[in-house]
GUDREN-192038 format. One record per atom (N, C-alpha, C, CB): x, y, z; atom name; residue number from 1. Coordinates in pm, whole numbers, plus 50000, padded with zeros to 5 digits. Glycine has a CB too. Layout:
N
xx  yy  zz  zavex  doza
X  Y  Z  CA  NUM .
...
//
This chain:
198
xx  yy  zz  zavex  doza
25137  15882  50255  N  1 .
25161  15751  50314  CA  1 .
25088  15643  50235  C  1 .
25116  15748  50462  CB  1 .
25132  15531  50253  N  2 .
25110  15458  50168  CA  2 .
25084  15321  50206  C  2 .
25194  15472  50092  CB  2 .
25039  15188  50163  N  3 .
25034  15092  50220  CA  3 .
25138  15062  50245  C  3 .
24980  15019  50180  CB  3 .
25247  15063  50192  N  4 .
25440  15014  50181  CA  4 .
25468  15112  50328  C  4 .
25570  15100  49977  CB  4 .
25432  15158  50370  N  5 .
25496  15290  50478  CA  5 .
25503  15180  50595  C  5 .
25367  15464  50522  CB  5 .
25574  15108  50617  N  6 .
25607  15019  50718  CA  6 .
25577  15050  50850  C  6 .
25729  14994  50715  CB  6 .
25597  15180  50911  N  7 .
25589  15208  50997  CA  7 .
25454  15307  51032  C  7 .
25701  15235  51009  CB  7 .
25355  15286  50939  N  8 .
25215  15328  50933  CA  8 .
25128  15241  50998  C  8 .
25169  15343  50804  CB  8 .
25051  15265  51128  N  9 .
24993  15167  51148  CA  9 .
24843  15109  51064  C  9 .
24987  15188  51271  CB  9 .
24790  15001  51145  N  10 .
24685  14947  51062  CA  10 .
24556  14934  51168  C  10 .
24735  14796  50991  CB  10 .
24442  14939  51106  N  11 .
24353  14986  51245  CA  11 .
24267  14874  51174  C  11 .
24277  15179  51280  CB  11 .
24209  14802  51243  N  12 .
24125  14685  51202  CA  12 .
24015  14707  51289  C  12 .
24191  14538  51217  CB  12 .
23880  14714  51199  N  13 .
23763  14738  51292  CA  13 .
23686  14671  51249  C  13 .
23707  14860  51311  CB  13 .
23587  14576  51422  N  14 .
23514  14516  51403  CA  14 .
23402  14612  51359  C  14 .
23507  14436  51497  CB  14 .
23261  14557  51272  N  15 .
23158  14632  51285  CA  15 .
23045  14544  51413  C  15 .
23099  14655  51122  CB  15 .
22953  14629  51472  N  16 .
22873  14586  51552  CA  16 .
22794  14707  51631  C  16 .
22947  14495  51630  CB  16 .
22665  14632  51710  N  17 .
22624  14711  51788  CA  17 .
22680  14675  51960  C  17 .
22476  14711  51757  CB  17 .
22695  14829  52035  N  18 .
22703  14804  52194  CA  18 .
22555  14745  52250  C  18 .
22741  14961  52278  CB  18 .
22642  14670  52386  N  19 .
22503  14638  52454  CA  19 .
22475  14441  52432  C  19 .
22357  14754  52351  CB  19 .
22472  14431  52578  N  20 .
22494  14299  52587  CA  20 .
22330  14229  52485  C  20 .
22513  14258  52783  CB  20 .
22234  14313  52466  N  21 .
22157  14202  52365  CA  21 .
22182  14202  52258  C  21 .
22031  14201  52350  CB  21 .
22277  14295  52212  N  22 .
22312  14247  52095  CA  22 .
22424  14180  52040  C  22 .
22302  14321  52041  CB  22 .
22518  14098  52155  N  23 .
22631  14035  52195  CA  23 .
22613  13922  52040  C  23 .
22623  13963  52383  CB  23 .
22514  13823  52066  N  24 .
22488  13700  51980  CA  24 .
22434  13728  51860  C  24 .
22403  13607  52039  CB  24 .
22400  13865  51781  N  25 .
22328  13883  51677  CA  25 .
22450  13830  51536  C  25 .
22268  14054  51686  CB  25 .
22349  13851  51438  N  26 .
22474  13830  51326  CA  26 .
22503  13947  51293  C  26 .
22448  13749  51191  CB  26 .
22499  14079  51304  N  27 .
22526  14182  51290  CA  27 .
22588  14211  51349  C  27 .
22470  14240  51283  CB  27 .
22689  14144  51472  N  28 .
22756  14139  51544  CA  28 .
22906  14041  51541  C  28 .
22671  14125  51620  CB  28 .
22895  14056  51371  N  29 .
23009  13935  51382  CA  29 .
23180  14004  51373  C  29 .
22980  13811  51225  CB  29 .
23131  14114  51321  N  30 .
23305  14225  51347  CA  30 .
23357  14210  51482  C  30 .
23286  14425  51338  CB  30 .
23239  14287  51589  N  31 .
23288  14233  51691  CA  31 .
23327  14129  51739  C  31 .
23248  14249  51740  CB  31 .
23259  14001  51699  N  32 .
23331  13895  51760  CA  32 .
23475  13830  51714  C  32 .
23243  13799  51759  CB  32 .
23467  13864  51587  N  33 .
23598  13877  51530  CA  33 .
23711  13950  51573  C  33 .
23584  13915  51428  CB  33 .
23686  14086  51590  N  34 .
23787  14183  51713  CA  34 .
23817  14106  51805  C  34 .
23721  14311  51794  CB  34 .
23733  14041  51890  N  35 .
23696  14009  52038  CA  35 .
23830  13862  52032  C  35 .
23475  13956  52069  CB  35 .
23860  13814  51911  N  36 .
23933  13673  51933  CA  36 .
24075  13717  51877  C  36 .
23857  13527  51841  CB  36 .
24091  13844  51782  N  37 .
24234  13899  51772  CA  37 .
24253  13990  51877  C  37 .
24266  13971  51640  CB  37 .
24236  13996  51941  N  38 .
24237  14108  52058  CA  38 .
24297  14010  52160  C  38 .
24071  14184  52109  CB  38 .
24253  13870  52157  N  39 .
24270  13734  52218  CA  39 .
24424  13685  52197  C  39 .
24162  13626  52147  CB  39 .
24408  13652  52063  N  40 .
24533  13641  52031  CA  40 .
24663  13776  52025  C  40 .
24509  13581  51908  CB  40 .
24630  13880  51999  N  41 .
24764  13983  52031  CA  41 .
24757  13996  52159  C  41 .
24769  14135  51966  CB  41 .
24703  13932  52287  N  42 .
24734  13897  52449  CA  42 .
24676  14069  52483  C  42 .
24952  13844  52503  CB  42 .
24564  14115  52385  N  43 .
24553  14232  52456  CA  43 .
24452  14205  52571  C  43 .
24511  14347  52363  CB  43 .
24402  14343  52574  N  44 .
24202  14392  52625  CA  44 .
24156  14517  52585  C  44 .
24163  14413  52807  CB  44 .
24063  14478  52531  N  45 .
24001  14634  52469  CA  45 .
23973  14741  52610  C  45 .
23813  14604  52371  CB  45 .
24010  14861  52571  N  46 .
23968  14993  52665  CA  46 .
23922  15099  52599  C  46 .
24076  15051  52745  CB  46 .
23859  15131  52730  N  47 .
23782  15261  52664  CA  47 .
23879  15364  52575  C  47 .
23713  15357  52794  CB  47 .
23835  15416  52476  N  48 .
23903  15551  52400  CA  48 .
23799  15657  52353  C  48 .
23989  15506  52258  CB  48 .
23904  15770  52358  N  49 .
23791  15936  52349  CA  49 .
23732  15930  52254  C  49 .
23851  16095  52335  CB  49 .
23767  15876  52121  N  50 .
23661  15840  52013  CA  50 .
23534  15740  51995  C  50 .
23728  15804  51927  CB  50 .
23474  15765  52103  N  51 .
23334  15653  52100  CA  51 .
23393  15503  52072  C  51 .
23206  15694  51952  CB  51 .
23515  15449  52103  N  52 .
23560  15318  52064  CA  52 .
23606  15268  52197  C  52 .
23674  15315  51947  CB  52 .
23607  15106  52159  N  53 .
23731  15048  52220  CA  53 .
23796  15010  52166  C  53 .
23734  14973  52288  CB  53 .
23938  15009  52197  N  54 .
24041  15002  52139  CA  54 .
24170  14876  52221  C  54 .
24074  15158  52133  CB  54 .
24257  14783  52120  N  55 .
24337  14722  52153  CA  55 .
24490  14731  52036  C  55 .
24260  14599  52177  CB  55 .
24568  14793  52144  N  56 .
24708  14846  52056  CA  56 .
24762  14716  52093  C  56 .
24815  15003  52108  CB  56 .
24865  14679  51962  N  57 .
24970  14602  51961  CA  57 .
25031  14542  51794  C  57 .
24923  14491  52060  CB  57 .
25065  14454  51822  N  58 .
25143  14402  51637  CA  58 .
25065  14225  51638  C  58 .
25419  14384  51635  CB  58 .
25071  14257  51527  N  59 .
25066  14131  51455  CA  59 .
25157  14118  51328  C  59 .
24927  14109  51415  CB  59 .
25208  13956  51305  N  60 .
25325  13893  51188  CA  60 .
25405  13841  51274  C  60 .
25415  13999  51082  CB  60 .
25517  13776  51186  N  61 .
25641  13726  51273  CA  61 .
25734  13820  51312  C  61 .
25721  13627  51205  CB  61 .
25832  13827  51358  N  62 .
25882  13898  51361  CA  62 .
25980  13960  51264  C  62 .
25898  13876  51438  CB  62 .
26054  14064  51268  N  63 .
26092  14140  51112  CA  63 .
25995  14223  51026  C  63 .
26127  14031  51010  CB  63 .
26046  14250  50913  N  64 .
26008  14351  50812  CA  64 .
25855  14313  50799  C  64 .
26099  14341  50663  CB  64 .
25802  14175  50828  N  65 .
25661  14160  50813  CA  65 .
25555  14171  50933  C  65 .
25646  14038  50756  CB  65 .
25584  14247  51035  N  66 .
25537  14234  51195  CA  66 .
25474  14381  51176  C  66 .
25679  14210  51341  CB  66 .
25348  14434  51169  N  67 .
25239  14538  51167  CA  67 .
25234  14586  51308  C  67 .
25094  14482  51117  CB  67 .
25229  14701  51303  N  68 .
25150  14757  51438  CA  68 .
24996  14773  51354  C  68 .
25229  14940  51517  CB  68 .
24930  14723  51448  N  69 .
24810  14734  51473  CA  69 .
24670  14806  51586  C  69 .
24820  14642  51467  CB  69 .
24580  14832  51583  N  70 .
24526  14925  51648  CA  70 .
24369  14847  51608  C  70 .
24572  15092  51596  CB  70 .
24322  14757  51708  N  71 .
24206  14686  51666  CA  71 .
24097  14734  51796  C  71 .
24241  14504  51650  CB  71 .
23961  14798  51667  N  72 .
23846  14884  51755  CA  72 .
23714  14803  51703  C  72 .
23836  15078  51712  CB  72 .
23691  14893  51858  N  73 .
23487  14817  51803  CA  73 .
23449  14948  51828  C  73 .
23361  14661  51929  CB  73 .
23324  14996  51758  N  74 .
23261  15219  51770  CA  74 .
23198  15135  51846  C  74 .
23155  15368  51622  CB  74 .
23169  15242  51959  N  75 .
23059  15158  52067  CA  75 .
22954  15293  52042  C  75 .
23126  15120  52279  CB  75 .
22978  15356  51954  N  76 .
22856  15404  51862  CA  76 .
22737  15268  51794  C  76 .
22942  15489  51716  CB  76 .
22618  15351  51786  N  77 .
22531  15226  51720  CA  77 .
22626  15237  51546  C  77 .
22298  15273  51713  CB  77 .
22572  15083  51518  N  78 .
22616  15032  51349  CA  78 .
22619  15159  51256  C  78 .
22487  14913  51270  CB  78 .
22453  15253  51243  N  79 .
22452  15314  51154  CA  79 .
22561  15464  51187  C  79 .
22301  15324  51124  CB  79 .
22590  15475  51302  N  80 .
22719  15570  51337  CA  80 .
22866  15558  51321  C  80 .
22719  15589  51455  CB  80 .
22930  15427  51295  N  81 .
23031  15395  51272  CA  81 .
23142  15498  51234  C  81 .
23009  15314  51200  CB  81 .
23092  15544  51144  N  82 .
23148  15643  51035  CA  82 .
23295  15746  51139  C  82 .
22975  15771  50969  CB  82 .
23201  15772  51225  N  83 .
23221  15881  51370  CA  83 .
23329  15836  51408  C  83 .
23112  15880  51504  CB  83 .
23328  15755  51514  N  84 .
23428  15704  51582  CA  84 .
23559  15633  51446  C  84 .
23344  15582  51696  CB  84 .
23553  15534  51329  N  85 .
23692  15521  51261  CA  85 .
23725  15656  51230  C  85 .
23697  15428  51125  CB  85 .
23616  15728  51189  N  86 .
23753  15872  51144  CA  86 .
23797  15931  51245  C  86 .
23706  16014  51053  CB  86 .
23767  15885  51365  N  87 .
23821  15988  51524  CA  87 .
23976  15915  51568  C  87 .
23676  15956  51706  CB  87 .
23962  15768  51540  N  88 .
24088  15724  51575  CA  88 .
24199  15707  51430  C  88 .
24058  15578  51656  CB  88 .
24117  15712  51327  N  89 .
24224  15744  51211  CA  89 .
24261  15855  51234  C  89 .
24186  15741  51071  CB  89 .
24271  15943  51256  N  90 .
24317  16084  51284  CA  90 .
24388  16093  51419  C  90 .
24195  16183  51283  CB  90 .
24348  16036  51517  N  91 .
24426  15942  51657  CA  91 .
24536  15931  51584  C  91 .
24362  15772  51722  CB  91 .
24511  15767  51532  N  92 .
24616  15728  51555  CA  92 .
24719  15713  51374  C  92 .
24576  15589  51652  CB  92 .
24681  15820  51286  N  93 .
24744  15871  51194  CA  93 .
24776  15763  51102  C  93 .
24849  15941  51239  CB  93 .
24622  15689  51073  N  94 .
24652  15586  50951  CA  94 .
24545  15579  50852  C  94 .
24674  15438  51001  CB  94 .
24662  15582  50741  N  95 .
24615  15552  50609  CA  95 .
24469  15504  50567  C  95 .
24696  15459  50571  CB  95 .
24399  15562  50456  N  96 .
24242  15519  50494  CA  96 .
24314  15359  50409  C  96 .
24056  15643  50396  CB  96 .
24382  15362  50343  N  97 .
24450  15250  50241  CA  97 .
24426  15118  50393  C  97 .
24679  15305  50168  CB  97 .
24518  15156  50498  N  98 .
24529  15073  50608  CA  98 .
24440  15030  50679  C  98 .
24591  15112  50679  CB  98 .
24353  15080  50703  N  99 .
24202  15033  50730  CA  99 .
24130  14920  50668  C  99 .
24120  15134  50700  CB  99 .
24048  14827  50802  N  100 .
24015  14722  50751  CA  100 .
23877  14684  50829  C  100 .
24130  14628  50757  CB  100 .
23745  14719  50751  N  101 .
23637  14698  50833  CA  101 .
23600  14553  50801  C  101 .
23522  14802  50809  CB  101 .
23552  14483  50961  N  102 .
23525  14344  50963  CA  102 .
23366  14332  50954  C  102 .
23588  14274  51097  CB  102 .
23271  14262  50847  N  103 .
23138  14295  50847  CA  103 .
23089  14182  50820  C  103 .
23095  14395  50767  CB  103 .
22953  14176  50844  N  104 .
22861  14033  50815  CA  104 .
22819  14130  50659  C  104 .
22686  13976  50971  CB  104 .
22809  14011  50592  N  105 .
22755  14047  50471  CA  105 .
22637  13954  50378  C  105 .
22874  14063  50400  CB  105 .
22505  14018  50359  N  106 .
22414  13938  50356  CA  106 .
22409  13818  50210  C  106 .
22300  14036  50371  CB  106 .
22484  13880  50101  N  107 .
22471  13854  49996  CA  107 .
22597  13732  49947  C  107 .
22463  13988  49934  CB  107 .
22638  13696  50058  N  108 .
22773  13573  50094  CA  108 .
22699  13463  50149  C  108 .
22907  13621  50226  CB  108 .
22703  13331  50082  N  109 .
22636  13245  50192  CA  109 .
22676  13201  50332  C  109 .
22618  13140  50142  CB  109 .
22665  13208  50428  N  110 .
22696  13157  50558  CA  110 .
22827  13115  50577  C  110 .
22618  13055  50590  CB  110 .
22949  13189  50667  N  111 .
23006  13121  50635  CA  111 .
23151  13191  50518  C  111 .
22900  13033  50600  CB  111 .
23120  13180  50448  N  112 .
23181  13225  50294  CA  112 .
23259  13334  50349  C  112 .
23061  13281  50158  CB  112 .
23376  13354  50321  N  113 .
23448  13530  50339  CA  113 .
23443  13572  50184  C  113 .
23655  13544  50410  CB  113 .
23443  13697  50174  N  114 .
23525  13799  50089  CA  114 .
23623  13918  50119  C  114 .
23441  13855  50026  CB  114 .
23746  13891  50065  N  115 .
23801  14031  50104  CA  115 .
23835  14113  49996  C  115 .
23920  14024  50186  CB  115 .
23808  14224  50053  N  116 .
23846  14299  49888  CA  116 .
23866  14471  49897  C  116 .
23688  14270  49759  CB  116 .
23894  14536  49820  N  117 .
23953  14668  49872  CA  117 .
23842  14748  49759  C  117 .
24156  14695  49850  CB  117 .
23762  14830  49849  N  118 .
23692  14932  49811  CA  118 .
23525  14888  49765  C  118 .
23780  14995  49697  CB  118 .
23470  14967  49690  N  119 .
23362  14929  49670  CA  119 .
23225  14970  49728  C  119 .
23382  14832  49684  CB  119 .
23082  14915  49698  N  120 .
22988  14996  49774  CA  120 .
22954  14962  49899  C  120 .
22878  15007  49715  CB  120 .
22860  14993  49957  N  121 .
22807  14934  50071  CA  121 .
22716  14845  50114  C  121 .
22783  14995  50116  CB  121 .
22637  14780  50001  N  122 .
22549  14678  49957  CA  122 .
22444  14722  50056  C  122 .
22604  14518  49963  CB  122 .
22413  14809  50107  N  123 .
22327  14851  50196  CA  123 .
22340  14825  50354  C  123 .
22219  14804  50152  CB  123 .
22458  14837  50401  N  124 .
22492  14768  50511  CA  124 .
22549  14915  50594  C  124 .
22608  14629  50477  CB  124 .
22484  14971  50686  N  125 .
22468  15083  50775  CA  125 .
22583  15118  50790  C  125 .
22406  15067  50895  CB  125 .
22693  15031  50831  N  126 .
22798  15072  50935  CA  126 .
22875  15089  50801  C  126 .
22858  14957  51074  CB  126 .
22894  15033  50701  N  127 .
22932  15069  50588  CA  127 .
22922  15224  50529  C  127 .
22870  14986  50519  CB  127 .
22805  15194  50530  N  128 .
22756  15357  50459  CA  128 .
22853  15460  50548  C  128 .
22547  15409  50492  CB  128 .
22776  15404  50673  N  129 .
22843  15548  50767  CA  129 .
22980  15575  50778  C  129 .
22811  15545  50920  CB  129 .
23060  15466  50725  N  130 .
23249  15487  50717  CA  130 .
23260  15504  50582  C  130 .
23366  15342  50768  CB  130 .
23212  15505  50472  N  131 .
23269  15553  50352  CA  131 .
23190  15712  50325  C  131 .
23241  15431  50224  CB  131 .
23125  15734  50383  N  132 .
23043  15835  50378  CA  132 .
23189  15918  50466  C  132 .
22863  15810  50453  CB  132 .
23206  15889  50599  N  133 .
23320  16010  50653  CA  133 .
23461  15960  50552  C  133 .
23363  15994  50872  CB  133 .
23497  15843  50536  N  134 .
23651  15847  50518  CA  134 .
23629  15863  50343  C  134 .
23753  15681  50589  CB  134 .
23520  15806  50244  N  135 .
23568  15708  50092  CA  135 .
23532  15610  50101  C  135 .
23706  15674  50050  CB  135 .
23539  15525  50009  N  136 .
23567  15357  50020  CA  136 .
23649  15338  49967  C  136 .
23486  15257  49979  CB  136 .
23778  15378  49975  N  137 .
23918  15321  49992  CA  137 .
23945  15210  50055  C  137 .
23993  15397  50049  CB  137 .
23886  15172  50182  N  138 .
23963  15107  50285  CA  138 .
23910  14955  50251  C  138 .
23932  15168  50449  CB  138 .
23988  14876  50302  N  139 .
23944  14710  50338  CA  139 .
23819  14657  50364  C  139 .
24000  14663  50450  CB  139 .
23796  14546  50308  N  140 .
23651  14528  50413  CA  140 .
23669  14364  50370  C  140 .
23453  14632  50355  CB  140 .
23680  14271  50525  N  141 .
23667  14159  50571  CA  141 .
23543  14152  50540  C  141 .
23705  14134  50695  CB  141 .
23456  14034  50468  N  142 .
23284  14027  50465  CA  142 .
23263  13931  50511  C  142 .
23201  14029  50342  CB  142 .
23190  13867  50610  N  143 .
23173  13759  50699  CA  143 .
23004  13702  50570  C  143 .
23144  13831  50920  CB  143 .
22988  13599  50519  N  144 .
22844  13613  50466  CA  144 .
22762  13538  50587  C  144 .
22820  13534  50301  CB  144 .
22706  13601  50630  N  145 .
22528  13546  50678  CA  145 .
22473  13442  50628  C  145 .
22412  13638  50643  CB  145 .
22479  13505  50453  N  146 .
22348  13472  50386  CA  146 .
22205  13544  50385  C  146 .
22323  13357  50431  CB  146 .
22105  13525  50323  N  147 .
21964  13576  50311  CA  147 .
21862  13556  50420  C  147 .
21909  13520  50199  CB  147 .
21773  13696  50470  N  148 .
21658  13600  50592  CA  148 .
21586  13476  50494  C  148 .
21490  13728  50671  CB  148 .
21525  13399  50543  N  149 .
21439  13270  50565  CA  149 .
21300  13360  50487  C  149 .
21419  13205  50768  CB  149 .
21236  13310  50353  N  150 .
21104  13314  50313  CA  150 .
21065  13472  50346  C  150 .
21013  13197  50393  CB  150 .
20950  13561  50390  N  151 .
20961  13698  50450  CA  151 .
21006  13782  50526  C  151 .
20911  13720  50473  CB  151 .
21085  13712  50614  N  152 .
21185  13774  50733  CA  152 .
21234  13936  50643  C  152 .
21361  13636  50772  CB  152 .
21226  14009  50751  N  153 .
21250  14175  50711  CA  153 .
21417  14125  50715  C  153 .
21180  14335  50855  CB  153 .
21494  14219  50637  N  154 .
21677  14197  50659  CA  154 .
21682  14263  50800  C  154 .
21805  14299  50524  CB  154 .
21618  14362  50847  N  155 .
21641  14426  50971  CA  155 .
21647  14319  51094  C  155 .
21529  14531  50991  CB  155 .
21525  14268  51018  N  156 .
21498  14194  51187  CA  156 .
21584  14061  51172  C  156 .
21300  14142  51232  CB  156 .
21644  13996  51060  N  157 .
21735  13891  51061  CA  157 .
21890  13929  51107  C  157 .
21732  13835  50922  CB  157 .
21896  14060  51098  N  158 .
22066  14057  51095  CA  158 .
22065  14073  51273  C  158 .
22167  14224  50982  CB  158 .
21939  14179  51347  N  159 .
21942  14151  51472  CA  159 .
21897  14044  51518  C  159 .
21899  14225  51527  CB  159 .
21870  13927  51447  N  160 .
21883  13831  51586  CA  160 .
22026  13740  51579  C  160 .
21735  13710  51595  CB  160 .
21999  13618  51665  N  161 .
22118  13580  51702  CA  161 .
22119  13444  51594  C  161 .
22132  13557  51876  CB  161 .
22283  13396  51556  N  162 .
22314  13284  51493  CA  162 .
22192  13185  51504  C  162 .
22442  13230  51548  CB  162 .
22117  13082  51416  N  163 .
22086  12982  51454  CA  163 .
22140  12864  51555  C  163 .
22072  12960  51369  CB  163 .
22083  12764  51630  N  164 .
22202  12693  51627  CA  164 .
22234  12583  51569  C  164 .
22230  12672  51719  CB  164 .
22205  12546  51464  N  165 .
22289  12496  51344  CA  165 .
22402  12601  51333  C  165 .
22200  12484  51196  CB  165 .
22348  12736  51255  N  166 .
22482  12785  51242  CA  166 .
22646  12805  51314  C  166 .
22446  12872  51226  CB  166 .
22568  12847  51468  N  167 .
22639  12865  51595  CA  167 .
22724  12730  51636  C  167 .
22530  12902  51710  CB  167 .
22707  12617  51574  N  168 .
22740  12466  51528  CA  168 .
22895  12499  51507  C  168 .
22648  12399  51369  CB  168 .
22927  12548  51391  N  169 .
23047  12623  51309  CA  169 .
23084  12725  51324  C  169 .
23041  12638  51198  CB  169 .
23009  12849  51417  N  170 .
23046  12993  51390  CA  170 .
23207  12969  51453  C  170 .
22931  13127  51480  CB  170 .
23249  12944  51536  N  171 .
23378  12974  51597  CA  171 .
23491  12899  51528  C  171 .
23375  12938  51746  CB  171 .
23484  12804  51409  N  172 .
23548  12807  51329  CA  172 .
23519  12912  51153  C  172 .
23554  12673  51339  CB  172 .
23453  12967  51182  N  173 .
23407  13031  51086  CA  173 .
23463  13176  51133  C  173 .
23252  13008  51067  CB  173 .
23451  13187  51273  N  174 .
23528  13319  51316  CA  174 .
23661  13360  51333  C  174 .
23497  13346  51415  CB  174 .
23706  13221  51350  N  175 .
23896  13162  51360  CA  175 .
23967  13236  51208  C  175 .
23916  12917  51341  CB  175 .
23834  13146  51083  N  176 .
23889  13176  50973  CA  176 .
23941  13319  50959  C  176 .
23802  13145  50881  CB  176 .
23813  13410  51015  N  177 .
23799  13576  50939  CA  177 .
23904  13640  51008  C  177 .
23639  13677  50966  CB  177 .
23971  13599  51155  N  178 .
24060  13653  51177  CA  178 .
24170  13633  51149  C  178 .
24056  13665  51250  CB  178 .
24196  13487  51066  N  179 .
24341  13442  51023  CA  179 .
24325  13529  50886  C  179 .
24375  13249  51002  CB  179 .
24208  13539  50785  N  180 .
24233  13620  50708  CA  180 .
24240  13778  50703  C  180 .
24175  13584  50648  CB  180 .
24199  13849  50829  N  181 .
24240  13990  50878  CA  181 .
24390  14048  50860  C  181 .
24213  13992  51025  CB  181 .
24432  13949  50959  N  182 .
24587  13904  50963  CA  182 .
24707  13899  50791  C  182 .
24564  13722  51032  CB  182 .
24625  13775  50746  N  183 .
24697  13749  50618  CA  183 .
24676  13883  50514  C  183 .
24634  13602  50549  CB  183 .
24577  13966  50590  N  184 .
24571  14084  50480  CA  184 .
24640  14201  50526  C  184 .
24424  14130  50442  CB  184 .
24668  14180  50637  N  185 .
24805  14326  50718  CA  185 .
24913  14254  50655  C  185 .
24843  14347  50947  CB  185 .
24947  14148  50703  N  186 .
25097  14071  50689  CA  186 .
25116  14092  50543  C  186 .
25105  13890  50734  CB  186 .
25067  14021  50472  N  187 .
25100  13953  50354  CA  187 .
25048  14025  50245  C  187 .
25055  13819  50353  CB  187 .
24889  14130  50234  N  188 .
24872  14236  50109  CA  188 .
24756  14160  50091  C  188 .
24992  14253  49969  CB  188 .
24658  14190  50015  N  189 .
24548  14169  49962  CA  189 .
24528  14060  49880  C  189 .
24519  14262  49910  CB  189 .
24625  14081  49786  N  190 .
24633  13956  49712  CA  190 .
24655  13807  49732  C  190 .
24704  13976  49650  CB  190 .
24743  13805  49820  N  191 .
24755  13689  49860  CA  191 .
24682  13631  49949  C  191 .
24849  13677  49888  CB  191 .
24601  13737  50054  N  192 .
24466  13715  50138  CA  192 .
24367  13620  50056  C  192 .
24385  13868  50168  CB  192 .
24350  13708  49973  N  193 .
24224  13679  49868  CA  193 .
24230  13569  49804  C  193 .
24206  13771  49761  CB  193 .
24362  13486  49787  N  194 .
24396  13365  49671  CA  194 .
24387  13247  49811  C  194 .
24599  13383  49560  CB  194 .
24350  13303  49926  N  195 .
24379  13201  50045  CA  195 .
24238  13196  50086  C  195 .
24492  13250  50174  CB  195 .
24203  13318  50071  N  196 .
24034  13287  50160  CA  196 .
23951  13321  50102  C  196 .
23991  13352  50291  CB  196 .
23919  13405  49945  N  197 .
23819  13430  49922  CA  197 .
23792  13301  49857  C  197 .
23804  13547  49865  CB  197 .
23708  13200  49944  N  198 .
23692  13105  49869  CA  198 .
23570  13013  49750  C  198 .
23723  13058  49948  CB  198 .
//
């Protein structure tokens, strides 16, 4: 199967941790990204046997360019990820090609997307732990953060929550990552990338 396999679905996963304190962190921005396409395909995430939640439906217009989609959050912790995408890729019988992890990424300034197909894990847990079970074949949406502030540990910056300066912009900053999620099921990588990697 292949990316062209039309009738292959596409599983788009936020990365994040469960647990309402870690709702506002920046390490939490997959999820919130899930949380507003999940919005827009008129779903609601539910529980599933693979440590996830899960929201089935399509995204595109309608016709030859309209995706089924399958959008999860592992309600495994970050560094477990790995677990739960290979439980519902095997669910729900898609392509590691089709896969698309949504992540904060520290080395992007604030803000900034990258999308791009394959590659390492720049040290980013939930990363490790899905190319470690599937490859790094698959997608990866990069939300940038940016760097902690002067000595700030990276641990303890990615768990706390947006500034609010940042939190100023995040929800157009989150609008973006899911219009470019989208433009990368619909439309292919390339043309994602000439639109948002900016």
């Amino acid at each position: 199967m292949t990316t062209d396999d039309a009738n292959a679905p596409w599983l788009i996963v936020g990365l994040g941790n469960p647990g309402p304190e870690y709702t506002a962190n920046r390490h939490n921005v997959g999820f919130m990204v899930a949380d507003l396409l999940a919005e827009r395909m008129g779903g609601r995430f539910k529980a599933h046997k693979a440590r996830a939640q899960v929201v089935e439906g399509r995204i595109g217009p309608p016709g030859p360019l309209n995706r089924r989609v399958v959008l999860a959050k592992p309600m495994s912790y970050m560094n477990l990820s790995g677990g739960p995408v290979t439980a519902l890729r095997d669910f729900y019988k898609v392509p590691v090609a089709n896969i698309v992890a949504m992540h904060d990424e520290l080395d992007i300034d604030y803000g900034v997307l990258r999308l791009k197909l394959g590659g390492g894990d720049n040290g980013h847990n939930g990363l490790k732990s899905i190319t470690k079970s599937l490859g790094a074949d698959y997608h990866r949406v990069r939300f940038g953060i940016g760097r902690p502030p002067g000595r700030m540990q990276v641990a303890d910056f990615v768990l706390k929550d947006f500034s609010s300066t940042e939190r100023k912009e995040l929800g157009y900053f989150v609008d973006r990552a899911a219009d470019a999620a989208e433009a990368l099921v619909i439309e292919g990588l390339e043309r994602a990338q000439s639109t948002y990697n900016s």
